[in-house]
C-alpha positions in Angstrom: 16.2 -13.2 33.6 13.7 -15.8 32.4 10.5 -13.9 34.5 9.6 -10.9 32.7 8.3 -9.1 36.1 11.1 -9.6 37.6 12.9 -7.3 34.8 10.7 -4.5 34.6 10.3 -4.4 38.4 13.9 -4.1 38.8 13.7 -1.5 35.8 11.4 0.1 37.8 12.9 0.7 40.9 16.5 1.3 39.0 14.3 4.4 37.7 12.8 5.3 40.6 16.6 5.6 42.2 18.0 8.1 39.1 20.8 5.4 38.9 21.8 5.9 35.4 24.8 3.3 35.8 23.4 0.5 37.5 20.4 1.0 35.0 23.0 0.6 32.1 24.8 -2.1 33.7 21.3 -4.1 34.4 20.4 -3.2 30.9 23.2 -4.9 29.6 22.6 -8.3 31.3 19.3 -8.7 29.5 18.2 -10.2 25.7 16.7 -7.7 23.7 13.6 -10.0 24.3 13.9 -9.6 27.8 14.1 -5.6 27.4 11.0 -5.6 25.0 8.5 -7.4 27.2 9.8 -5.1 30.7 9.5 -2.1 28.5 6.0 -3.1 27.8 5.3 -3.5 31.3 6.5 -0.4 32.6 3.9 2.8 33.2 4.1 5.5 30.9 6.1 7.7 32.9 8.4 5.2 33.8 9.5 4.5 30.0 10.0 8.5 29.5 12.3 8.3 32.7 14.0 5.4 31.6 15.0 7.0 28.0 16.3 10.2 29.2 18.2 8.7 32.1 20.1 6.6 29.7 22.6 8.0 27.0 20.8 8.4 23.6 22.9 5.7 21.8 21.4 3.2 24.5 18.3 4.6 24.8 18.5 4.5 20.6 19.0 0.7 21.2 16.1 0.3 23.3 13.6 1.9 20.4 15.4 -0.4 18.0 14.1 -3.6 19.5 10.5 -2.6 19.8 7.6 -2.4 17.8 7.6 0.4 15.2 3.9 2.1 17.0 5.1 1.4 20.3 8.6 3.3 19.7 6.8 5.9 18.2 4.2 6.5 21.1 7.2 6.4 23.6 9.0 9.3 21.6 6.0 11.3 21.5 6.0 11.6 25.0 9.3 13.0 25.1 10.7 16.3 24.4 11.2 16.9 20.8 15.0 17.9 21.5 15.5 14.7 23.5 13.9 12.5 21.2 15.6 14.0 17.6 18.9 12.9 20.0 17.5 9.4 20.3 16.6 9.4 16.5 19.7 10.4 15.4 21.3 7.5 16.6 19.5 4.9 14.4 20.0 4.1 10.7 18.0 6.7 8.5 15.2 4.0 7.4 14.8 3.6 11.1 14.6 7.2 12.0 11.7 7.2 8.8 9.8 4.3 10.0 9.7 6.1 13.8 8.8 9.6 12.6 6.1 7.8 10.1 5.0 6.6 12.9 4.5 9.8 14.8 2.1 12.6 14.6 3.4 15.2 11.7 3.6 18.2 13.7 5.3 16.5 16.6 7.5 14.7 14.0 8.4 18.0 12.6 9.3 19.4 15.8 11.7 16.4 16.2 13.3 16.8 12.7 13.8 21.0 13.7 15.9 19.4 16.5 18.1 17.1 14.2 21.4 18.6 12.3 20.2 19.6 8.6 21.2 16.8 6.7 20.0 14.1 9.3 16.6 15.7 8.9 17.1 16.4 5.2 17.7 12.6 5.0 14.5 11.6 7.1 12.7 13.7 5.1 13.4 12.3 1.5 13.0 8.6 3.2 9.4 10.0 4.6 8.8 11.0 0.9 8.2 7.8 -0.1 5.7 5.2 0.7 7.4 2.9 3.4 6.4 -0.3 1.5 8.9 0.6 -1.6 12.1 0.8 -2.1 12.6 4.6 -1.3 10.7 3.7 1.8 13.2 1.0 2.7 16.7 2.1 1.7 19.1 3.6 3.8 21.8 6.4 2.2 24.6 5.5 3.8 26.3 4.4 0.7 29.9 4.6 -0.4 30.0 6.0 -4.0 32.6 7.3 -6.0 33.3 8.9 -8.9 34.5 6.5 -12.1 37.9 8.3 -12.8 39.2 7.5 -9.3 41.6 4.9 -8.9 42.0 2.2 -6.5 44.3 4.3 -4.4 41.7 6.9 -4.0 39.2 4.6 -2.7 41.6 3.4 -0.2 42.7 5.8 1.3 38.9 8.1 1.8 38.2 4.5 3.7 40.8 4.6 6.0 40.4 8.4 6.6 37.0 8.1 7.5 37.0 4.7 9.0 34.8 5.3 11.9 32.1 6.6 10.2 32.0 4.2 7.4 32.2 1.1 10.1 28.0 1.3 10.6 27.4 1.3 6.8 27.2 -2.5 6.9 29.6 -2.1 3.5 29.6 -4.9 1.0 30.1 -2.8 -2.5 31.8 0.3 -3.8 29.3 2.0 -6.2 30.8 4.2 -9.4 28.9 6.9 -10.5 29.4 9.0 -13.5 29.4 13.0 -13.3 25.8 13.6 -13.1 26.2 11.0 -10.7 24.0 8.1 -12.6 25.1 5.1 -11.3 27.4 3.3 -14.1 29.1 -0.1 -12.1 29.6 -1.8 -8.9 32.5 -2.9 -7.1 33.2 -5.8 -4.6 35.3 -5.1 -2.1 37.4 -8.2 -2.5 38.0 -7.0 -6.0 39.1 -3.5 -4.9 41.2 -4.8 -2.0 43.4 -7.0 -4.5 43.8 -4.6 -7.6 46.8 -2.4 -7.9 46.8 1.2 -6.5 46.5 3.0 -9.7 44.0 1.2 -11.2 40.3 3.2 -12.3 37.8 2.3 -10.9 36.0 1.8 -14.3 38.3 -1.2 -14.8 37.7 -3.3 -12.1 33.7 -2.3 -11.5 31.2 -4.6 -12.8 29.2 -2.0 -15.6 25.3 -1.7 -15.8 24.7 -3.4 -12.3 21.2 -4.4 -11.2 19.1 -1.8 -9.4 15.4 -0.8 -8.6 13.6 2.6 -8.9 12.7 4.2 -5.3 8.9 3.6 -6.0 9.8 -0.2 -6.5 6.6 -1.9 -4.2 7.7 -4.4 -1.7 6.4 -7.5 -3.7 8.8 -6.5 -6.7 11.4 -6.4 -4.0 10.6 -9.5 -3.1 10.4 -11.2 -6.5 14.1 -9.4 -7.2 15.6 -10.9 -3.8 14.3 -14.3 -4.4 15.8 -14.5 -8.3 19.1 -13.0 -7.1 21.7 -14.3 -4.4 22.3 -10.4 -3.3 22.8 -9.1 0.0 21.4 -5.5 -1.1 20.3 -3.7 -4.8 21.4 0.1 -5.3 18.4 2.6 -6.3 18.1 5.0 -8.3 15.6 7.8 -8.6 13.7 8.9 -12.1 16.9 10.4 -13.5 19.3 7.4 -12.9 20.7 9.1 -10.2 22.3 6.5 -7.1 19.9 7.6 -4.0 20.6 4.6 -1.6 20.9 0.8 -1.4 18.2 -1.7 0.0 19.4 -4.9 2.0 18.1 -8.3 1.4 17.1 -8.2 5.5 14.9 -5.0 5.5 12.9 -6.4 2.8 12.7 -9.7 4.7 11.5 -7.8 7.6 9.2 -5.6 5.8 7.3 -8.7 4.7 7.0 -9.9 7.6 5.6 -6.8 9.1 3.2 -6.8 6.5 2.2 -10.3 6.7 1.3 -9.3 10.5 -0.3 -6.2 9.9 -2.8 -8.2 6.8 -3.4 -10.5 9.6 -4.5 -7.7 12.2 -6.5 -6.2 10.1 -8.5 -9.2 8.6 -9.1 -10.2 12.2 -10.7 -6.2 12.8 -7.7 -4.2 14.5 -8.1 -1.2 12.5 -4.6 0.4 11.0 -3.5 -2.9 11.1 -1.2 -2.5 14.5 -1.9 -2.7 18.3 0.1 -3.2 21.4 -1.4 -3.9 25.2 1.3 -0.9 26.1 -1.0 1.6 23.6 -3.6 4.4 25.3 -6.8 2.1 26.5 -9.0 4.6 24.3 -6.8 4.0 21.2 -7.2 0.6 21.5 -11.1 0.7 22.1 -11.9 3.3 19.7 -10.2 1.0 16.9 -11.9 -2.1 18.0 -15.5 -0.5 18.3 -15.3 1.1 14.8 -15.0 -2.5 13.4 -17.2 -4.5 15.9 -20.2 -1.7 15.7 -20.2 -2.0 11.7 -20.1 -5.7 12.1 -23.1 -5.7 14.6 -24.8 -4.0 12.2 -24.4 -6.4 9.2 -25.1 -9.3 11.6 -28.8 -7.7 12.5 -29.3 -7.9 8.7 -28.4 -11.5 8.4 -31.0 -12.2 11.7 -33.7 -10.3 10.1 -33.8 -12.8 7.6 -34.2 -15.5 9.9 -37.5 -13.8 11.5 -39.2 -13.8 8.0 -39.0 -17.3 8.1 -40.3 -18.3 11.5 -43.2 -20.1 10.6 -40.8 -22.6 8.5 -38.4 -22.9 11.3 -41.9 -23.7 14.1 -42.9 -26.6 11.8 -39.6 -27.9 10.6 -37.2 -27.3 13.6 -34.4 -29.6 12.3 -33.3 -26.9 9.8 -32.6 -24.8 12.4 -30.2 -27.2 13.7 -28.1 -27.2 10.4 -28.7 -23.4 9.6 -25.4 -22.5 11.2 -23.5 -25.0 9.7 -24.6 -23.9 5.7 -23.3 -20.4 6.5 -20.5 -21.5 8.5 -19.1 -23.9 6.2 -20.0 -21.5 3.1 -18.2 -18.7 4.9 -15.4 -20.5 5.0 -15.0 -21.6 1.5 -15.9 -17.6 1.1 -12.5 -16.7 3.4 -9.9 -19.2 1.3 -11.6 -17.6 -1.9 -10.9 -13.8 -0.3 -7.3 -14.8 1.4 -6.0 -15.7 -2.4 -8.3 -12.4 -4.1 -5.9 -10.1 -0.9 -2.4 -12.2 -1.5 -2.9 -11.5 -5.5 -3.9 -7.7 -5.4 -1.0 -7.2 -3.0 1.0 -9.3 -5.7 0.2 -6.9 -8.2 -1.4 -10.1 -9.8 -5.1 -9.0 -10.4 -6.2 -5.6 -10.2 -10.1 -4.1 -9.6 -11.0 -4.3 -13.2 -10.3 -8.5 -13.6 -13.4 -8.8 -11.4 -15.5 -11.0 -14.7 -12.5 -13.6 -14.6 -12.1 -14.1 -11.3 -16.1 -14.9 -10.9 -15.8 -17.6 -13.9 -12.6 -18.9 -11.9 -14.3 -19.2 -8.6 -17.4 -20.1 -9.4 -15.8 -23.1 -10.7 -14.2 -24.1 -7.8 -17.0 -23.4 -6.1 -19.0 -26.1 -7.8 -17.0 -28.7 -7.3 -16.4 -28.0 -3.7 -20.2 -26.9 -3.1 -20.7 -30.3 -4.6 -18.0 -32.0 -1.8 -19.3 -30.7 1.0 -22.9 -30.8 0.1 -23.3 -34.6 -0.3 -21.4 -34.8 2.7 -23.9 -32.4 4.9 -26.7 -33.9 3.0 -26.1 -37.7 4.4 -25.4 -36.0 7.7 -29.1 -34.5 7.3 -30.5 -37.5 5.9 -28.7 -39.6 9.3 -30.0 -36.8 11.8 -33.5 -37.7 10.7 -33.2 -41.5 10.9 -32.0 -41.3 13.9 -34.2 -38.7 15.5 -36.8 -41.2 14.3 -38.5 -38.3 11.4 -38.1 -41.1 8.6 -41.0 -39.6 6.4 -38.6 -36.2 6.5 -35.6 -37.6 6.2 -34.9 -37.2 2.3 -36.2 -34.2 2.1 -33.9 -32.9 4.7 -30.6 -34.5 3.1 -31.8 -32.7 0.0 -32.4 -29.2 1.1 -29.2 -28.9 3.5 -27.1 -30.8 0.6 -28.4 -28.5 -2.1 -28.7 -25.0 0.2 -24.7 -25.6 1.2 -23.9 -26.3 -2.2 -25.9 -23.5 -3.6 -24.6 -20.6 -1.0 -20.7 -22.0 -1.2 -20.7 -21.0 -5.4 -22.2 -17.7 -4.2 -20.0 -17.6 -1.3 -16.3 -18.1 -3.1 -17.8 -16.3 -6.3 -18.2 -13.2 -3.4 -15.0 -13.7 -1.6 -12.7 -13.5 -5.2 -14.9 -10.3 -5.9 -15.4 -8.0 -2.8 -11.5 -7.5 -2.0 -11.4 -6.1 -5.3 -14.7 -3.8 -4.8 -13.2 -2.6 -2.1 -9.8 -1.8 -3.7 -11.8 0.2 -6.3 -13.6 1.8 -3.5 -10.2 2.7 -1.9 -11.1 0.8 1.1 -8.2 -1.9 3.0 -9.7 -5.2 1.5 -7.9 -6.5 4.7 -10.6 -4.3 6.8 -13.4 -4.3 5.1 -13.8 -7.8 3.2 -14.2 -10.3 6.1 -17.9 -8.8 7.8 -18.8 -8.2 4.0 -18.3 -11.8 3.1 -19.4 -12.9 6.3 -22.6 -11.5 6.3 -23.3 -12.0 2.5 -22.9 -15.5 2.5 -24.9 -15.8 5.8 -28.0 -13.9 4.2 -27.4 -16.3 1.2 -27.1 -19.3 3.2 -30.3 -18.6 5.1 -32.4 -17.9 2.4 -31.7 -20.4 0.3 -32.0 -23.4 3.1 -35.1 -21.8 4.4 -36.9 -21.5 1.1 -35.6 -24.7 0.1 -37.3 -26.0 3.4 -40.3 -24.1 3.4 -41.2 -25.9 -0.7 -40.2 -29.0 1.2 -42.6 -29.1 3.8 -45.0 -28.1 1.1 -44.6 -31.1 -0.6 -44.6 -33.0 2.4 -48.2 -31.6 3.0 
């Protein structure tokens, strides 16, 4: 249905009748899209109704097309046995990124509920950091030992069919017998050799793979050198723990992209959804906007300590804003390159020397740029206003103050993502109301004191 109220109305009253069948049946007629936004829509009661009037495999599917948090807070408000019969319906880096999500004694009562090697599974996957290849993989795997033939192969797939039919399976993966992974398989190869044929004749030896602490960029890096559709890992002992596709990493990027993005724009933990608790969401914003208030007092303060300038030059407060807004954002491109290269694995905390001699080159030539510009702007606002005898002066002090605070400015932004990696602090967080008010304290100063020698000279 292309109206979103419509849906989760209907939703709604579907759950308000305990009609698990026509529920289903409506279900079925939307696009996951569709289900997403009438999910979000629906009161918090009314999502726990809908989940545990449906069967778990299509309540599972539900989960799968939303958000990561705003799964998780849905199966928090479920009972842990209903929910581990939800989970256990997803693929197992699905069930990790849920119960990641969750709160750790709730997600350990869902896990009690789960059979033993489902929860075994979730937990090794909740082991690692989700943003590496541990973090991503999934286990369902088919592996084999390297002195089975072809016939072998063959016949454990069509014994066991139906469970193998959700592994998304592209390669057959040898392993030796301390199960170290030795060669890979195609499936075309293995469907054309002979019956009797080993496996160790027909694999490809010493495949590809990553470790499961692989980060995500690496991932990234590997994916975009090499046309594969997965790569097996292996833990510190060689050992074949799982396989991660080409498409989760895609994804994980993307979710990571987003989260940088929510976080440099204040959302603290980098993730919120309208459909979240109204204190959550506050909570997180406050903590950000009250520091921020904070830092933008400072800048003011240096504003007041410069009132008498401002009373007999008021023109300079007209391009005040415009020096720290401009240096602010040569500042941001300066800090969006210092974030993308640390999470790159490009520049770490301790290059902080050569990324100040890198920037601050930049900066002069831009500071330069967009100096003259502002200071023939300056120098054309007091012609016009009719201040002729000021006019020079006030091209000069705007030109040289922006040109001045933008070195400072990108100088600061290359530097203060780093400072706050050393200080173990999200540069995403942390480095935009730094910058921000840095470079406005900067700015101010400098085109105030500038003035204030200027109308000295003019006296």
């Amino acid at each position: 249905m292309s109206d979103p109220r419509e849906s989760w109305e209907a939703i709604a009253a579907l759950v308000g009748q305990r009609d698990p069948e026509k529920l289903s049946s409506f279900l079925d007629e939307l696009s996951p899209s569709d289900i997403a936004r009438a999910v979000s829509r629906l009161e918090e009661e009314e999502r726990t109704s809908l989940l545990t009037l449906l069967d778990p495999e299509e309540a599972a599917d539900i989960i799968d097309e939303l958000p990561d948090a705003q799964g998780a807070d849905i199966l928090e408000d479920l009972r842990a046995e209903d929910a581990a019969k939800i989970i256990i319906e997803l693929e197992a880096d699905e069930q990790a990124d849920l119960l990641g999500e969750i709160e750790a004694d709730e997600a350990e009562a869902i896990l009690q509920e789960m059979a033993p090697q489902a929860a075994a599974t979730a937990r090794t996957l909740l082991a690692h950091h989700p943003e590496t290849a541990g973090g991503l993989m999934t286990t369902h795997v088919l592996k084999y030992q390297d002195h089975l033939r072809v016939r072998d192969v063959m016949n454990d797939l069509r014994e066991h069919g139906a469970k193998y039919s959700d592994y998304g399976v592209q390669y057959v993966f040898v392993l030796d017998d301390s199960d170290q992974l030795t060669g890979v398989v195609r499936l075309r190869d293995l469907v054309l050799s002979s019956e009797v044929t080993p496996l160790s004749q027909i694999m490809i030896p010493d495949p590809l793979h990553v470790s499961t602490d692989t980060p995500l960029v690496e991932l990234e890096h590997f994916f975009d050198r090499h046309d594969f559709i997965g790569v097996p890992v292996v833990n510190a002992l060689g050992v074949l723990v799982g396989v991660v596709d080409r498409g989760d990493v895609e994804e994980a990027h993307g979710e990571n992209v987003e989260q940088t993005f929510l976080r440099a724009s204040g959302i603290v933990g980098g993730e919120e959804l309208r459909s979240m608790p109204m204190m959550n969401r506050t909570s997180r914003r406050l903590s950000w906007l009250s520091v921020t208030v904070l830092l933008n007092v400072m800048a003011a303060l240096v504003i007041a300590m410069y009132e008498e300038t401002l009373q007999a030059w008021i023109a300079i407060a007209v391009f005040l804003p415009v020096v720290s807004n401009m240096a602010g954002c040569s500042g941001n491109q300066a800090l969006a390159v210092s974030i993308r290269e640390l999470a790159m694995g490009i520049i770490e905390p301790r290059d902080y020397l050569q990324i100040v001699r890198k920037e601050a080159a930049v900066g002069v030539a831009v500071g330069i740029g967009i100096g003259g510009i502002l200071g023939l702007a300056g120098l054309a606002y007091s012609l016009i206003s009719g201040d002729a005898e000021r006019a020079v002066y006030l091209g000069l002090v705007v030109g040289v103050a922006l040109a001045m605070t933008t070195v400072i400015a990108v100088s600061l932004g290359g530097v203060i993502p780093l400072l706050m990696r050393r200080l173990g602090v999200d540069p995403a967080i942390g480095s935009g109301p730094m910058l921000t008010t840095i470079s406005d304290m900067c700015g101010f100063f400098i085109t105030l004191t500038l003035a204030t020698f200027a109308i000295r000279a003019l006296s």
